[in-house]
C-alpha positions in Angstrom: 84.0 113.5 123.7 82.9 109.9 123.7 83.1 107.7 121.3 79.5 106.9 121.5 78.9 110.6 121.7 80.6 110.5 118.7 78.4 108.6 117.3 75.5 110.2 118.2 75.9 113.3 116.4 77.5 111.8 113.3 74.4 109.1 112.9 71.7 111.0 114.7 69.5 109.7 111.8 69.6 106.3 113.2 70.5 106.5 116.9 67.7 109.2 117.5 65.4 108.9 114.2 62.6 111.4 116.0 65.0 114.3 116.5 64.4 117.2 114.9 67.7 117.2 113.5 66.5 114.2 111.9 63.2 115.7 110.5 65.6 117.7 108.3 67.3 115.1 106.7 63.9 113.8 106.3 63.2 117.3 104.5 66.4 116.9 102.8 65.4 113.7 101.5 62.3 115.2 100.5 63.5 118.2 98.4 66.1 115.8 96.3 62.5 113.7 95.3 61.5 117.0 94.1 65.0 117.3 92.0 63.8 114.3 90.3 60.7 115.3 88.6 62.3 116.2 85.2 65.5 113.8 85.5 66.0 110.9 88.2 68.2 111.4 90.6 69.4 108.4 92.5 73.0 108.4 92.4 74.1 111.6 94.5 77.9 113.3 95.0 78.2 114.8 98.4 80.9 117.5 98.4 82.3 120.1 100.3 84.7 123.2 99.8 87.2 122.4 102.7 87.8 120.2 105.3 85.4 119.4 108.3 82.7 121.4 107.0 80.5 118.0 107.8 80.3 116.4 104.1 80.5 112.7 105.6 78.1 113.3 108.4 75.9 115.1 105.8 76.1 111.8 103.5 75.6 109.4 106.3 72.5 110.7 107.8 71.0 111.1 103.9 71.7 107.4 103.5 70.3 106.4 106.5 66.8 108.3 105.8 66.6 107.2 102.3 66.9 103.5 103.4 64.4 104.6 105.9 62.0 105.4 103.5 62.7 101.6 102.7 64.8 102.5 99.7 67.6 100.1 98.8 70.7 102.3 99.4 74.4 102.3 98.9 76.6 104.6 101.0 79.9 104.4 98.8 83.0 106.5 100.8 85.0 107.4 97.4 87.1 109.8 99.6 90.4 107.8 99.2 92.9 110.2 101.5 90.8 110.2 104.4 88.0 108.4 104.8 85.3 108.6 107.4 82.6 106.2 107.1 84.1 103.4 108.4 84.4 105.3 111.4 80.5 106.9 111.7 79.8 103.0 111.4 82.5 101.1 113.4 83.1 99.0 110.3 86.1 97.5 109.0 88.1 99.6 106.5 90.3 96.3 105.7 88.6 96.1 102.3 86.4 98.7 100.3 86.5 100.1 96.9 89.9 100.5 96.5 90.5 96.7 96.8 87.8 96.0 94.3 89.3 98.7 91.7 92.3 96.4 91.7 90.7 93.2 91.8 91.9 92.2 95.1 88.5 91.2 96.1 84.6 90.8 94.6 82.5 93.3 95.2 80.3 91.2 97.6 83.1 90.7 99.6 84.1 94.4 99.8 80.4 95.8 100.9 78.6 95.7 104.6 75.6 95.6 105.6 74.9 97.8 108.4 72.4 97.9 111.6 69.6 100.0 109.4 67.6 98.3 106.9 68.2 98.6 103.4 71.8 100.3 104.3 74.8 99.2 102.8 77.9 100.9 102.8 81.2 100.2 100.6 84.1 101.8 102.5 87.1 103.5 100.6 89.7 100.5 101.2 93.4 101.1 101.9 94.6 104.4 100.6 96.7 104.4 97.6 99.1 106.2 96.0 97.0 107.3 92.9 93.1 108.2 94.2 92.6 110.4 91.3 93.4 108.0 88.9 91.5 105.4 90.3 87.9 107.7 90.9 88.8 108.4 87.2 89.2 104.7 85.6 86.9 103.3 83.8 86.8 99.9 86.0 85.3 103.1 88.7 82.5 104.1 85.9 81.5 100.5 85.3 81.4 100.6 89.1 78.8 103.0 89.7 76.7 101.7 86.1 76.4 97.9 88.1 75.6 100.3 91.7 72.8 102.3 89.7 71.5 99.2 88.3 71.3 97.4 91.8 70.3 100.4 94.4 67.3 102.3 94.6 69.9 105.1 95.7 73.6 106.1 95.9 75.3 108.2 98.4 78.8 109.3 97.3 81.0 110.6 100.2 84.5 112.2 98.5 86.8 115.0 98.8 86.2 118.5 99.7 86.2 120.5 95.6 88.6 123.2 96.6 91.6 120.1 97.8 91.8 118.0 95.2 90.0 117.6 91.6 88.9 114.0 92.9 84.9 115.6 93.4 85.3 117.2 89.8 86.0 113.2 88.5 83.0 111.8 90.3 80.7 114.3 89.7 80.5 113.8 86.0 79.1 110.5 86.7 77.1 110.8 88.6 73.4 112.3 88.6 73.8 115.5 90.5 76.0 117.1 93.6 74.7 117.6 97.0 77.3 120.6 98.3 77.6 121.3 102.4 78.7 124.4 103.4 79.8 124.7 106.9 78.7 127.5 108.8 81.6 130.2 109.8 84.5 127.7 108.0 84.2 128.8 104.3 84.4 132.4 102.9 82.4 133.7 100.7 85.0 133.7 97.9 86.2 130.0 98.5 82.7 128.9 98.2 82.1 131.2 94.9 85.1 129.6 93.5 84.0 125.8 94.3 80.9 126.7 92.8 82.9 127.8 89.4 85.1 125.1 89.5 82.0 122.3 89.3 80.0 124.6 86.7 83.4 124.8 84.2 82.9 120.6 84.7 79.4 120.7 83.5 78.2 118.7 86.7 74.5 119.3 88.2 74.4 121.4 91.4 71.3 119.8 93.3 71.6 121.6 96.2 73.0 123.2 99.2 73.3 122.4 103.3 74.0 125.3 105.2 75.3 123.2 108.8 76.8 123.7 111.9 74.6 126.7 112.3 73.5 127.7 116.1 70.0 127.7 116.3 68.6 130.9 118.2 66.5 130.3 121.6 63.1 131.0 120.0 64.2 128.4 117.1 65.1 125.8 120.0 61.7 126.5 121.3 60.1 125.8 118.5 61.6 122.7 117.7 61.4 121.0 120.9 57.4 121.9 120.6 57.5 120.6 117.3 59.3 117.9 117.7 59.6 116.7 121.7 
């Protein structure tokens, strides 16, 4: 596939904002308001169970809606053993969050602005040799207090639960957990046991994406009436 293809599908929220795969991150972004009526919500862990179950995609499209809705929004990709973002937004991955963890540059200097308004995105920075340590240090929770003070809303992009205990870190600093699960890639029992592993840390389940599901011909239908 093309890279621009690609990119289609990864930032269909922006390259083609009156699809109807758009409208439901529109809904999505709608039904996380609703999370907010008895505590805000505006900093926001997007997790998986495994691997390419489309967690990234999931977080970039949410960003771009939000700051759509002409909310000032940070896209943060704390997935420090393989990041994505960078690549949904042909940015540079030279610098990012890992060089401002360890001082190596200003946070100014580490974030990009991006072709949507009201977007920004800080991209992981070089991989290093000790992610969980880093997502776990307190110069990272300092981090996301000066992030919360400064953006309307937070997108966090990180690690699928069942890997590596990185989304366990985040998530208890962070508001509440958006979880993807990928149709026909996770089991039932894999996604009951992420589900255990976040409630034993105490973190707030906002939600769940079901993607990657095929839409029947009467559902096409209906959404190219609704939405074409």
């Amino acid at each position: 596939m093309a890279r621009t293809e690609q990119q289609t599908l990864q930032l269909i929220a922006q390259v083609s904002p009156k699809s109807a795969i758009t409208e439901m991150y529109r809904g999505l972004r709608t039904n996380l308001d609703f999370a907010s009526v008895d505590a805000k919500v505006k900093r926001i862990l997007v997790t998986s169970s495994l691997p390419g179950e489309g967690k990234t995609t999931t977080a970039c499209n949410l960003a771009v809606v939000e700051a759509q809705a002409g909310r000032r929004t940070l896209l943060l990709d704390a997935d420090l053993r393989k990041p994505m973002v960078h690549r949904n937004f042909s940015a540079s991955n030279a610098k990012g969050l890992t060089s401002v963890l360890i001082r190596q540059c200003s946070v100014e200097d580490a974030i990009q602005k991006t072709a949507v308004e009201n977007l920004e995105i800080l991209c992981s920075g070089p991989i290093p040799p000790n992610p969980l340590e880093m997502l776990g240090s307190q110069a990272m929770r300092s981090l996301l207090d000066q992030f919360a003070a400064t953006y309307d809303v937070l997108i966090v992009d990180s690690p699928p639960v069942l890997s590596v205990a990185d989304a366990k870190v985040l998530a208890s600093e962070l508001d509440g957990v958006l979880y993807v699960v990928g149709s026909g890639i996770v089991s039932r029992s894999a996604l009951r046991k992420a589900k255990e592993s976040l409630a034993v840390s105490g973190v707030r389940v906002l939600g769940a994406v079901f993607n990657n599901k095929r839409m029947t011909k009467a559902e096409r239908q209906y959404y190219y009436y609704q939405y074409e």
